[in-house]
PQR file of N, CA, C, O and H, with PARSE charges and radii, in Angstrom:
ATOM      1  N   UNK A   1      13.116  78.760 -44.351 -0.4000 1.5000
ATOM      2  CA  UNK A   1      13.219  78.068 -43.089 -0.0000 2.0000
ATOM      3  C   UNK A   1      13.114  79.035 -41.925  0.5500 1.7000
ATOM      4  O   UNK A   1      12.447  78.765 -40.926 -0.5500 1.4000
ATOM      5  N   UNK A   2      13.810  80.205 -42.078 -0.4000 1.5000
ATOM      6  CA  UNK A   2      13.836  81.075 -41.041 -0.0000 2.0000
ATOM      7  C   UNK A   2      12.081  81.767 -40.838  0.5500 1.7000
ATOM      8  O   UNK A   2      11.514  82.215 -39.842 -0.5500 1.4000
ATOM      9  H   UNK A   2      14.352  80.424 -42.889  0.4000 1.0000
ATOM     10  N   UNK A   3      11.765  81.645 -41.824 -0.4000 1.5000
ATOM     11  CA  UNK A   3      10.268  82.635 -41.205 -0.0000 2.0000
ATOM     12  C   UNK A   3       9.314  81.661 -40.785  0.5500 1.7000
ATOM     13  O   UNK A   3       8.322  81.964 -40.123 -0.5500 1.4000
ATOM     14  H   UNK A   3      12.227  81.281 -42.634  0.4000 1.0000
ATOM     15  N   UNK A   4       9.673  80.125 -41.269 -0.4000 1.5000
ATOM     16  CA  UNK A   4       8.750  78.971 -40.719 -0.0000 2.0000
ATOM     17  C   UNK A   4       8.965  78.626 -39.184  0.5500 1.7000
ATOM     18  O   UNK A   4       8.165  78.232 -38.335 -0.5500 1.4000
ATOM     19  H   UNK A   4      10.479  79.879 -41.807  0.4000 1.0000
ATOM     20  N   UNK A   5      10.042  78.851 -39.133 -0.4000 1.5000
ATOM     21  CA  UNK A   5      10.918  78.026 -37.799 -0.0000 2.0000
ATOM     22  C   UNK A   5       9.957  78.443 -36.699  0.5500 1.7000
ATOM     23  O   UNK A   5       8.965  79.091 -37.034 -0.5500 1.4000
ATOM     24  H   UNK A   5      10.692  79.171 -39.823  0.4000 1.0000
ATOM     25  N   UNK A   6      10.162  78.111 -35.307 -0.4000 1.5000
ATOM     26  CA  UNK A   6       9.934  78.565 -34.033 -0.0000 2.0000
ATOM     27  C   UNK A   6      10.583  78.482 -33.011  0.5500 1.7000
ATOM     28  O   UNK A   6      10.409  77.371 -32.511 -0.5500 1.4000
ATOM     29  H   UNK A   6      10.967  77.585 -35.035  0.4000 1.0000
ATOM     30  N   UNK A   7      11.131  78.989 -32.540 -0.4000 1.5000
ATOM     31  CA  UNK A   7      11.852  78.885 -31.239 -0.0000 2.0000
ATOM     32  C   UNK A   7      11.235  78.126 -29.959  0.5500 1.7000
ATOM     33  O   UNK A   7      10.067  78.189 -29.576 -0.5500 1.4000
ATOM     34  H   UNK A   7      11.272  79.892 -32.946  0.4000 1.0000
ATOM     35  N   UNK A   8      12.237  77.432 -29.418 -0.4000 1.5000
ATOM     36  CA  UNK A   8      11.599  76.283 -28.886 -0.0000 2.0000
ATOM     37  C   UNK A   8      13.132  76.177 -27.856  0.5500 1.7000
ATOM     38  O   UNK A   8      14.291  76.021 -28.241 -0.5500 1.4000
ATOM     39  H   UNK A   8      13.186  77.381 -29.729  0.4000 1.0000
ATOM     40  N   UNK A   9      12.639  76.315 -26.566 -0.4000 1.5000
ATOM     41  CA  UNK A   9      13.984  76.309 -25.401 -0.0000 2.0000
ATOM     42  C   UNK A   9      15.118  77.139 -26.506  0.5500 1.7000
ATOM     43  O   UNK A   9      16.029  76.405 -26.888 -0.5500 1.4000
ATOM     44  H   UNK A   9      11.698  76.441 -26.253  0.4000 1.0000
ATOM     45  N   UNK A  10      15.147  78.655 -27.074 -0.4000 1.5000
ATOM     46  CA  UNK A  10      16.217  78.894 -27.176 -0.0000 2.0000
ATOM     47  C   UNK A  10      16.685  78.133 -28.967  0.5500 1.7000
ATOM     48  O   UNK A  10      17.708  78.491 -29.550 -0.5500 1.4000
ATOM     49  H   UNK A  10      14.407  79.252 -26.764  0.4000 1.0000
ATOM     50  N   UNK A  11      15.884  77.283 -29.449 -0.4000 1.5000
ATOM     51  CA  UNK A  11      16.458  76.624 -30.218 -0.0000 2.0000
ATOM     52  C   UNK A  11      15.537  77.151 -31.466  0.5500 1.7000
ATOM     53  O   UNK A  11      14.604  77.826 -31.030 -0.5500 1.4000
ATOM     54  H   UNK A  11      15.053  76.991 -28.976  0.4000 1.0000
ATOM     55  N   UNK A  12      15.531  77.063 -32.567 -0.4000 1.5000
ATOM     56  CA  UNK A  12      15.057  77.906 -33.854 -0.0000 2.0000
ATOM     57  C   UNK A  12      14.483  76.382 -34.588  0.5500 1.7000
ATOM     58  O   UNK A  12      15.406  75.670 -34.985 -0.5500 1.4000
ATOM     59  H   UNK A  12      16.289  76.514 -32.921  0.4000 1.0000
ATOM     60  N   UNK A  13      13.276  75.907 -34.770 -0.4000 1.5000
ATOM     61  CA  UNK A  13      12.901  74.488 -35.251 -0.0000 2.0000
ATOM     62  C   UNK A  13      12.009  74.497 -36.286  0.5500 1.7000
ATOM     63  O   UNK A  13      11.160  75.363 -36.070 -0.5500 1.4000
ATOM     64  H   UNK A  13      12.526  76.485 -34.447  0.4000 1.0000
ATOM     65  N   UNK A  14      11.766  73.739 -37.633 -0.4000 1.5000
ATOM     66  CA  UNK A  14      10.446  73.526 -38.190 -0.0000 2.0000
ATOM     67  C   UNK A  14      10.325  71.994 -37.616  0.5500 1.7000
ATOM     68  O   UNK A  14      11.292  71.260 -37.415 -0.5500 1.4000
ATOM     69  H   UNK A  14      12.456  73.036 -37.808  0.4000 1.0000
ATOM     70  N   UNK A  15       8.779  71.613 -37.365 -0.4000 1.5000
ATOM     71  CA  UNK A  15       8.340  70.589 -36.713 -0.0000 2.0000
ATOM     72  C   UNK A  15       7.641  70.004 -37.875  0.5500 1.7000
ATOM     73  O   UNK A  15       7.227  70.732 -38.778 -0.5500 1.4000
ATOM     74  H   UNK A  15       7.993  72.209 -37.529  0.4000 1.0000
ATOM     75  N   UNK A  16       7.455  68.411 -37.899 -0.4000 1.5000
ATOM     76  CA  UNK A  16       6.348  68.029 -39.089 -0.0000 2.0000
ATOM     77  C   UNK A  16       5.873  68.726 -40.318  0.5500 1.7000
ATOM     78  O   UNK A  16       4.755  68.886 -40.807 -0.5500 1.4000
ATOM     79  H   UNK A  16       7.792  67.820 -37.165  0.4000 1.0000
ATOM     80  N   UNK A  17       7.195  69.127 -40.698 -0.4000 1.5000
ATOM     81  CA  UNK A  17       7.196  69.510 -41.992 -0.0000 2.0000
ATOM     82  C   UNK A  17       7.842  68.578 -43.124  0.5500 1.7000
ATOM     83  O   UNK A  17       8.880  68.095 -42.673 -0.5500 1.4000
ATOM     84  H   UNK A  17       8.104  68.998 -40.301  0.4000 1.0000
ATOM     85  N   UNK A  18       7.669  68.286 -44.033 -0.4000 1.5000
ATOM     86  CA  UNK A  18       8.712  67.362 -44.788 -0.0000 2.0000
ATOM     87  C   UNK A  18       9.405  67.965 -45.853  0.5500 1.7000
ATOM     88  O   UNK A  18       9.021  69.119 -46.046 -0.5500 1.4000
ATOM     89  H   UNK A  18       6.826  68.678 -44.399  0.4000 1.0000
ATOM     90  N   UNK A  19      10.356  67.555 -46.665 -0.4000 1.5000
ATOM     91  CA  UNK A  19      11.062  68.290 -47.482 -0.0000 2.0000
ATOM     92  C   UNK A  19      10.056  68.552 -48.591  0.5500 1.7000
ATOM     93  O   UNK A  19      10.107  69.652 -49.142 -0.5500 1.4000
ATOM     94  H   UNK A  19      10.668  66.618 -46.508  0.4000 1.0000
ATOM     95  N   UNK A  20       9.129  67.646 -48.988 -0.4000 1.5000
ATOM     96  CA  UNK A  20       8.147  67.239 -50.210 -0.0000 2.0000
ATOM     97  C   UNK A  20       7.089  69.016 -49.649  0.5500 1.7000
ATOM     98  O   UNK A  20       6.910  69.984 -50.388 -0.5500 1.4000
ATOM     99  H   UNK A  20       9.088  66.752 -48.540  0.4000 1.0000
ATOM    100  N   UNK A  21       6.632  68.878 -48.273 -0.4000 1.5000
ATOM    101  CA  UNK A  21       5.782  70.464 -48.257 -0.0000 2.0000
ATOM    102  C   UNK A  21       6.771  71.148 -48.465  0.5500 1.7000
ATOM    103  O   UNK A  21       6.631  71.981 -49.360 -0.5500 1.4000
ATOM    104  H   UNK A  21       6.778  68.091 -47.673  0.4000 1.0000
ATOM    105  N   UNK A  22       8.131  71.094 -47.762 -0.4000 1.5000
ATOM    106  CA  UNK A  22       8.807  72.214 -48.045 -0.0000 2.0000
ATOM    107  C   UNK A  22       8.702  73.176 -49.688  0.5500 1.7000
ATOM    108  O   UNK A  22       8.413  74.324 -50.024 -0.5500 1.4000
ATOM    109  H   UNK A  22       8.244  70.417 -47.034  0.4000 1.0000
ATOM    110  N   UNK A  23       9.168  71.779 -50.430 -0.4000 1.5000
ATOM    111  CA  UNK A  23       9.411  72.264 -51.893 -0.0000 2.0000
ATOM    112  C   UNK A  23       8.162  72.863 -52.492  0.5500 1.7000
ATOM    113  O   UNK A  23       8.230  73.772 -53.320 -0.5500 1.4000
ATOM    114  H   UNK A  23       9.403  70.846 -50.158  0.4000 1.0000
ATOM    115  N   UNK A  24       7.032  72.357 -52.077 -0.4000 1.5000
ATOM    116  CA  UNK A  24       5.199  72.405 -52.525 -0.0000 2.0000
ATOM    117  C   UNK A  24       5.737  74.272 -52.336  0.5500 1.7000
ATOM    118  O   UNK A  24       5.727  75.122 -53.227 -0.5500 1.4000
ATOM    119  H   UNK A  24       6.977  71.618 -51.405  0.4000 1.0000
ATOM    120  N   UNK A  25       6.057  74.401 -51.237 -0.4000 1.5000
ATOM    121  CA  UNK A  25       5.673  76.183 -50.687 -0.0000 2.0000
ATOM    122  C   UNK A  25       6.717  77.032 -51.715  0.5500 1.7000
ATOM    123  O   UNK A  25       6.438  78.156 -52.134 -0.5500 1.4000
ATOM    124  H   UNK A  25       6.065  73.710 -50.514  0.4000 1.0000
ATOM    125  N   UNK A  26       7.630  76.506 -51.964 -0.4000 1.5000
ATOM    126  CA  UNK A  26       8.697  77.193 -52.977 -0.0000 2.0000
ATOM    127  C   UNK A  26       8.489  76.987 -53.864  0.5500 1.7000
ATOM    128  O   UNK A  26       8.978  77.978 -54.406 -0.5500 1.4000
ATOM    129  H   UNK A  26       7.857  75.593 -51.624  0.4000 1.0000
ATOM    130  N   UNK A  27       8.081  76.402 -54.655 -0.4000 1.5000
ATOM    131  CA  UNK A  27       7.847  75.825 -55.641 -0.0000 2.0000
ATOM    132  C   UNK A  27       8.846  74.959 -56.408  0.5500 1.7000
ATOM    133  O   UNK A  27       8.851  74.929 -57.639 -0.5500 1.4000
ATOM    134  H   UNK A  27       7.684  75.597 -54.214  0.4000 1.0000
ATOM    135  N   UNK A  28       9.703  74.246 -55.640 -0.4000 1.5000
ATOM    136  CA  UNK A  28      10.408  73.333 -55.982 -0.0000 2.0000
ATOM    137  C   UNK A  28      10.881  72.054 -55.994  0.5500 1.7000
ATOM    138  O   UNK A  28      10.396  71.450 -55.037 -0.5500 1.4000
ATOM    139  H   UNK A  28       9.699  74.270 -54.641  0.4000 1.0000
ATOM    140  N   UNK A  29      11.458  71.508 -56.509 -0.4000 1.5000
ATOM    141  CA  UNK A  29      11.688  69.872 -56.823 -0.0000 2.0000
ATOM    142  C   UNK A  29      12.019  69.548 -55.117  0.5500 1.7000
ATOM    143  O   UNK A  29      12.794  70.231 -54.448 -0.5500 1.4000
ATOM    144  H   UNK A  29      11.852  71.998 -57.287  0.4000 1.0000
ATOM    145  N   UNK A  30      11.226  68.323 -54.586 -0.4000 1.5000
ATOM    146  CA  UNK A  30      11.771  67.551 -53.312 -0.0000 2.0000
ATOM    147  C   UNK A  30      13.349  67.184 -53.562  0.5500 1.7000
ATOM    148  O   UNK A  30      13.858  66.456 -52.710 -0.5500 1.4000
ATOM    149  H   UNK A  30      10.597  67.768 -55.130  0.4000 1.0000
ATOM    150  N   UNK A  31      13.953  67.506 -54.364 -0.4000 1.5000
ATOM    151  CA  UNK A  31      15.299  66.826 -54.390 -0.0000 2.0000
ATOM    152  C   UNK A  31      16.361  67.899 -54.454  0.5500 1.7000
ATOM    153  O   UNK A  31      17.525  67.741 -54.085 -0.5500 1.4000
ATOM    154  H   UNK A  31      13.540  68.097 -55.056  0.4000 1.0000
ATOM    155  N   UNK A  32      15.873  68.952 -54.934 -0.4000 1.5000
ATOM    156  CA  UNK A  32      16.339  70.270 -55.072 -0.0000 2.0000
ATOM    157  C   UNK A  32      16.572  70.887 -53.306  0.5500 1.7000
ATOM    158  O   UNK A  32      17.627  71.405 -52.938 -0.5500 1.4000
ATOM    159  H   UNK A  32      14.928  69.080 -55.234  0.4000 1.0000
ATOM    160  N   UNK A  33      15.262  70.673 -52.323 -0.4000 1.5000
ATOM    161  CA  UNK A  33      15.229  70.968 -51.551 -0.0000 2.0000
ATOM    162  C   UNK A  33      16.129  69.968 -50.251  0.5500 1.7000
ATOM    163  O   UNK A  33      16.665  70.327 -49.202 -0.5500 1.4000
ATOM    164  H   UNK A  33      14.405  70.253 -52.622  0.4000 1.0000
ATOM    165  N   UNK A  34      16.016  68.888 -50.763 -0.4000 1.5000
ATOM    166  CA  UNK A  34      16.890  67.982 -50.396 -0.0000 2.0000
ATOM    167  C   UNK A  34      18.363  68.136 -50.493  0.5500 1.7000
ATOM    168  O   UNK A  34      19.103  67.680 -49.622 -0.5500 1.4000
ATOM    169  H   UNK A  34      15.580  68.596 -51.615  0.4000 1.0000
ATOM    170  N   UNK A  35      18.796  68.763 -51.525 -0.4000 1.5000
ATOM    171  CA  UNK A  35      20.641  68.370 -51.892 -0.0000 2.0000
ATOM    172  C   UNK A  35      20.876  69.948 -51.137  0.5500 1.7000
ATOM    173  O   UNK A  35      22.068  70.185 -50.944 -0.5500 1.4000
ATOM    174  H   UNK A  35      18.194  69.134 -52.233  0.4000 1.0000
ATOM    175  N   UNK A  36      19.763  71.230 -50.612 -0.4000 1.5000
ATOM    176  CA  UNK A  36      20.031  72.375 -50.201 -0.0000 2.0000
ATOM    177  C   UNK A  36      20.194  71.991 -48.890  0.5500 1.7000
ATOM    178  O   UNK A  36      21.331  71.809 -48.454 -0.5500 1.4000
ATOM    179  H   UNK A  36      18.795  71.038 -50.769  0.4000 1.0000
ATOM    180  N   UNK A  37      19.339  71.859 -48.282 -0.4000 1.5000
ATOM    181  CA  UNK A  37      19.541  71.114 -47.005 -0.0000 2.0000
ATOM    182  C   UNK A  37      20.447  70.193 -46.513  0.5500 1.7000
ATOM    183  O   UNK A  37      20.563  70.239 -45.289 -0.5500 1.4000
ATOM    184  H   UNK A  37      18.415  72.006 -48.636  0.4000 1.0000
ATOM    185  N   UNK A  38      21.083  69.423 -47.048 -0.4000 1.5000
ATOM    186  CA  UNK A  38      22.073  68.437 -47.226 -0.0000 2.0000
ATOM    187  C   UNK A  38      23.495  69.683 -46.927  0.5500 1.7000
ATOM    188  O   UNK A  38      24.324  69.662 -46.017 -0.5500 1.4000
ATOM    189  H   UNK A  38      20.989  69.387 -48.043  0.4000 1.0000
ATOM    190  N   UNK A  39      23.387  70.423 -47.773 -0.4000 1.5000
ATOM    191  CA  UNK A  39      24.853  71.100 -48.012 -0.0000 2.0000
ATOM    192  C   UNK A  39      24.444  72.050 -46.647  0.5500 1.7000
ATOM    193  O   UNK A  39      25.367  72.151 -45.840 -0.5500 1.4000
ATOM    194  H   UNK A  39      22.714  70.440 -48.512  0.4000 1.0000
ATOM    195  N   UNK A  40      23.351  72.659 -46.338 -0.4000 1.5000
ATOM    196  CA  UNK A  40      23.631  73.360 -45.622 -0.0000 2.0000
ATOM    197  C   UNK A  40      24.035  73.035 -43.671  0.5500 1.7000
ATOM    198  O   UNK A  40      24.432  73.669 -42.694 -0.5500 1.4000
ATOM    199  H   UNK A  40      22.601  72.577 -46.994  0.4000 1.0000
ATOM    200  N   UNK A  41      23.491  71.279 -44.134 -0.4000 1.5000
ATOM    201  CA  UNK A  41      23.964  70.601 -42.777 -0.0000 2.0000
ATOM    202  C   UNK A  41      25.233  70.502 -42.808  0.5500 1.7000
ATOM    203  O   UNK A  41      25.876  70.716 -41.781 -0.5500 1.4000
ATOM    204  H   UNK A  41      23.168  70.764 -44.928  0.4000 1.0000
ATOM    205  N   UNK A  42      25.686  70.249 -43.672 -0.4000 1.5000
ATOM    206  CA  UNK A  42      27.659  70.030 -44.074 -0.0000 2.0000
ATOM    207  C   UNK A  42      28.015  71.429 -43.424  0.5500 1.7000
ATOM    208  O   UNK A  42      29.142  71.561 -42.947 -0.5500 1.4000
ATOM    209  H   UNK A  42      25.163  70.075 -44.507  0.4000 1.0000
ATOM    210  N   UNK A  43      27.267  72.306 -43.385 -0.4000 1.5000
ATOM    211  CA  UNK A  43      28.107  73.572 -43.022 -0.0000 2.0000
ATOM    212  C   UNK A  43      27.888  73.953 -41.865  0.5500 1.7000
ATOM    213  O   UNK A  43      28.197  75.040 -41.376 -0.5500 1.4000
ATOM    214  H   UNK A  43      26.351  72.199 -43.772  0.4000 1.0000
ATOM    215  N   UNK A  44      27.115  72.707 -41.164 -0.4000 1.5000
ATOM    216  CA  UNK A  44      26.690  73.480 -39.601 -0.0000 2.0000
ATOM    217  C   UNK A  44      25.543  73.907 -39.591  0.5500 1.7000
ATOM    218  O   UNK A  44      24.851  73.839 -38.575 -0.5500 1.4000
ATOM    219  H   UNK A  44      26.864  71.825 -41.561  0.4000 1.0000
ATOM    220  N   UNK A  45      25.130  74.414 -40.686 -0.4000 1.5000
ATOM    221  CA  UNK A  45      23.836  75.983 -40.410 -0.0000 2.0000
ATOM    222  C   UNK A  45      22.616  74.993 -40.115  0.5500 1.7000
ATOM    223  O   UNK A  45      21.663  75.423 -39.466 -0.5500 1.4000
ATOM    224  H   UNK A  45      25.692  74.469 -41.511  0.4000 1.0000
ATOM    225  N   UNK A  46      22.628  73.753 -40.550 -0.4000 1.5000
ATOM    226  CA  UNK A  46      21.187  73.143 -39.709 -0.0000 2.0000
ATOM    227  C   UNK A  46      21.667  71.475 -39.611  0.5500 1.7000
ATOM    228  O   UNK A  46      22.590  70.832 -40.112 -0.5500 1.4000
ATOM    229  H   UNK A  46      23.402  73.403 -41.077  0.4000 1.0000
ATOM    230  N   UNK A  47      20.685  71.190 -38.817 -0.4000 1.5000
ATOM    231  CA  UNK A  47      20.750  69.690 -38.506 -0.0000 2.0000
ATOM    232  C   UNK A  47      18.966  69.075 -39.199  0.5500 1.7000
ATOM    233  O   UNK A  47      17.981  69.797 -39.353 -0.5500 1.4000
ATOM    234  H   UNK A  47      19.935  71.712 -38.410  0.4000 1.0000
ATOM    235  N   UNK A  48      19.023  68.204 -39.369 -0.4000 1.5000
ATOM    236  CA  UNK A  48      17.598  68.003 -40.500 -0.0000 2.0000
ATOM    237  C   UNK A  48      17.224  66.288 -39.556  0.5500 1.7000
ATOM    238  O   UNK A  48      18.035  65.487 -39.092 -0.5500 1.4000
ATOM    239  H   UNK A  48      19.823  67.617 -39.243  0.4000 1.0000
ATOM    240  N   UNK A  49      16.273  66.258 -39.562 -0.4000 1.5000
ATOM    241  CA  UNK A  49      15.693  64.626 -39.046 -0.0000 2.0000
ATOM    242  C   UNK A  49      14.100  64.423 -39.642  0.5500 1.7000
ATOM    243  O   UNK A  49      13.563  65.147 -40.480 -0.5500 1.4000
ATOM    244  H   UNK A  49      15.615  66.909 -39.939  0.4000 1.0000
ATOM    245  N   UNK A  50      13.763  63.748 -39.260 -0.4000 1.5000
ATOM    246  CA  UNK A  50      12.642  63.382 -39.973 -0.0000 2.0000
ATOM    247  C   UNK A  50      11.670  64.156 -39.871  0.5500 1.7000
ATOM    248  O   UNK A  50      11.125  64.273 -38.773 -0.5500 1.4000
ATOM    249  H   UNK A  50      14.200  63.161 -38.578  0.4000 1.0000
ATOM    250  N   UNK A  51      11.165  64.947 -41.098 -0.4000 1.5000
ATOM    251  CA  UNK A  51       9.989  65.756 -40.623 -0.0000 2.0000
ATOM    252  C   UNK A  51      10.523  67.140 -40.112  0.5500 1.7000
ATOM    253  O   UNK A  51       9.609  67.916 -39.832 -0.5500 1.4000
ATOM    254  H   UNK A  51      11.607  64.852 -41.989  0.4000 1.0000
ATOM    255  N   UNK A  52      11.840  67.651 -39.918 -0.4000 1.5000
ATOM    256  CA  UNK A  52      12.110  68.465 -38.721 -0.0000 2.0000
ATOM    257  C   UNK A  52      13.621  69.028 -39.422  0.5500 1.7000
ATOM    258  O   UNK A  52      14.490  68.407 -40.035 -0.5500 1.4000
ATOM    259  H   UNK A  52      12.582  67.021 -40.146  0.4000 1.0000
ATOM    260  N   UNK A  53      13.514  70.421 -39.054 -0.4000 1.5000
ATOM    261  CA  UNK A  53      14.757  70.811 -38.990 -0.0000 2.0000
ATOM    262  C   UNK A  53      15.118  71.791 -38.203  0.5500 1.7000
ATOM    263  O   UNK A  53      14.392  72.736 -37.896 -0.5500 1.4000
ATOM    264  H   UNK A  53      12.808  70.925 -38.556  0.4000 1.0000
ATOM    265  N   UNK A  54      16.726  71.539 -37.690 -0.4000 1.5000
ATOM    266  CA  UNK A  54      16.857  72.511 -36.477 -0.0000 2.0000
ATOM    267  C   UNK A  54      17.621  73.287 -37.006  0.5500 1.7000
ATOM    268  O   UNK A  54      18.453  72.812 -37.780 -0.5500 1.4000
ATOM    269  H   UNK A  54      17.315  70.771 -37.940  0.4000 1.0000
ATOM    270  N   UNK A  55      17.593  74.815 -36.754 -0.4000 1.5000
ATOM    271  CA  UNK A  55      18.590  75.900 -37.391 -0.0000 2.0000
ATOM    272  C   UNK A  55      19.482  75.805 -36.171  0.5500 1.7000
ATOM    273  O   UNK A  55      19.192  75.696 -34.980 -0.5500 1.4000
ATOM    274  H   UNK A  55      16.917  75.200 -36.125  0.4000 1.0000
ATOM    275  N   UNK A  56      20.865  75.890 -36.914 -0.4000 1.5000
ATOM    276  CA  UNK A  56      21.902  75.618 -35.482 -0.0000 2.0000
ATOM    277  C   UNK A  56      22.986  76.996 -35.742  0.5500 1.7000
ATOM    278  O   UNK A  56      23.858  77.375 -34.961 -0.5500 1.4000
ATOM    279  H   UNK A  56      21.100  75.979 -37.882  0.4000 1.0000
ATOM    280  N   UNK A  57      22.634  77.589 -37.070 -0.4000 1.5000
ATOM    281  CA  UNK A  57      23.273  78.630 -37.109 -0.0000 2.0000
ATOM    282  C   UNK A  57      22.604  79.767 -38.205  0.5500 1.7000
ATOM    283  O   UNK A  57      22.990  80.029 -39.345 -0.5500 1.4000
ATOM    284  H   UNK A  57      21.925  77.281 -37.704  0.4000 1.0000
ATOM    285  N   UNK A  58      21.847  80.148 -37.696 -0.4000 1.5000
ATOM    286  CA  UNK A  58      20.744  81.515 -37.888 -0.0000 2.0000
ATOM    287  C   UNK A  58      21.290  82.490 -38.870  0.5500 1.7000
ATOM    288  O   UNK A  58      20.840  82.787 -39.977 -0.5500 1.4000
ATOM    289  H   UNK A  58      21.533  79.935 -36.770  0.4000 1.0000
ATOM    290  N   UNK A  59      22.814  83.124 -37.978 -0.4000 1.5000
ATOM    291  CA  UNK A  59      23.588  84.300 -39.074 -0.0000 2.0000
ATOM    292  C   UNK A  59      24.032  83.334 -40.157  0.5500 1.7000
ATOM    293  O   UNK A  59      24.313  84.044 -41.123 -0.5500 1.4000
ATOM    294  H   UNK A  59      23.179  82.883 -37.079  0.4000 1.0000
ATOM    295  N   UNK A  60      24.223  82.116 -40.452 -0.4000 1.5000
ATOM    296  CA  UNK A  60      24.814  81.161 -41.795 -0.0000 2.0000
ATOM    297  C   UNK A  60      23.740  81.491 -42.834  0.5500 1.7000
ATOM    298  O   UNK A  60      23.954  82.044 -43.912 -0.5500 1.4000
ATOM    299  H   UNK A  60      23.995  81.540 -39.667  0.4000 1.0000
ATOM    300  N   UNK A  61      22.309  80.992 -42.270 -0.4000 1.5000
ATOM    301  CA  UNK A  61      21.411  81.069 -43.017 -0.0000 2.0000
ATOM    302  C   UNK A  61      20.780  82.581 -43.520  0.5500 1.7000
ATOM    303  O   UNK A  61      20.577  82.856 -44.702 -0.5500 1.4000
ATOM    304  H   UNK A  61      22.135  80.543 -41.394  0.4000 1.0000
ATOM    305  N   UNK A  62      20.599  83.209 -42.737 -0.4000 1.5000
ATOM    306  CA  UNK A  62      20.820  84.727 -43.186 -0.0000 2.0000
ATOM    307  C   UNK A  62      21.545  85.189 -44.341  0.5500 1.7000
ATOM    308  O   UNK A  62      20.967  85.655 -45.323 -0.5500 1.4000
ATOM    309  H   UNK A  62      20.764  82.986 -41.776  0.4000 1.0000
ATOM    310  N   UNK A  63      23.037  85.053 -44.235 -0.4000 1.5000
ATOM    311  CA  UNK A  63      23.837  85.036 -45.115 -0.0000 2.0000
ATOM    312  C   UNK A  63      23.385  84.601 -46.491  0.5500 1.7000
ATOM    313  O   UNK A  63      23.357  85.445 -47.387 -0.5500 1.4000
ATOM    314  H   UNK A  63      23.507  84.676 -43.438  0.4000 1.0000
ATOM    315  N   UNK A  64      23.031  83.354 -46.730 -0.4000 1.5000
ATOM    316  CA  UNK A  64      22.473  82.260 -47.779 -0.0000 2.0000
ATOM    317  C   UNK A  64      21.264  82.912 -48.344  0.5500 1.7000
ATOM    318  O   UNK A  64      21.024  82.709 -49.534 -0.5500 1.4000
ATOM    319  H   UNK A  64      23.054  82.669 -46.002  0.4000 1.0000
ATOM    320  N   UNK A  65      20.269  83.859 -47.472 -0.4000 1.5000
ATOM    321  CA  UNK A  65      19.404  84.141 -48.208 -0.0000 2.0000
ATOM    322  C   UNK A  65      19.916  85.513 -48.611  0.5500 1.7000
ATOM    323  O   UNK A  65      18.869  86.061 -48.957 -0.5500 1.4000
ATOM    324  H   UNK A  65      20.463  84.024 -46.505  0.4000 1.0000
ATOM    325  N   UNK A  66      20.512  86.060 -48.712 -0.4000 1.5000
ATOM    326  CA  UNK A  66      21.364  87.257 -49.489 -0.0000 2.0000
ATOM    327  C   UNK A  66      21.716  87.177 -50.125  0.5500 1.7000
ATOM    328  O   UNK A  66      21.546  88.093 -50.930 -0.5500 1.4000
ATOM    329  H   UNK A  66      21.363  85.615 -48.431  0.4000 1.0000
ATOM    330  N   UNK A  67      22.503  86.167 -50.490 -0.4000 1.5000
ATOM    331  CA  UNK A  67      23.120  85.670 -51.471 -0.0000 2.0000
ATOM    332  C   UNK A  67      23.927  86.292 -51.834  0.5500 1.7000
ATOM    333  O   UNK A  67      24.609  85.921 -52.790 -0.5500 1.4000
ATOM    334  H   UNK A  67      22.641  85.424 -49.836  0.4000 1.0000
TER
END
């Protein structure tokens, strides 16, 4: 998400993307990419809408890809 995103007023966004390309580029299940996204809205680190997701907390997601 972070190397797709774009900044937009200050704000970190993927635009007209769907979870289904998302997973195509990772190579993973739409539902897989779905229940990640899901948890990571529970935690703040993004807000998700149709087509779209907004990173609302950058260092969360950082973190997550370190693992």
């Amino acid at each position: 998400l972070l190397r797709l995103a774009t900044r937009d007023r200050g704000t970190l966004r993927l635009r007209d993307l769907s979870q289904s390309d998302l997973a195509r580029m990772i190579g993973a299940s739409r539902e897989s990419v779905s229940r990640a996204i899901g948890r990571w809205e529970r935690d703040g680190a993004v807000i998700s809408g149709q087509r779209s997701v907004e990173i609302r907390d950058e260092t969360a997601l950082q973190r997550i890809m370190k693992g």
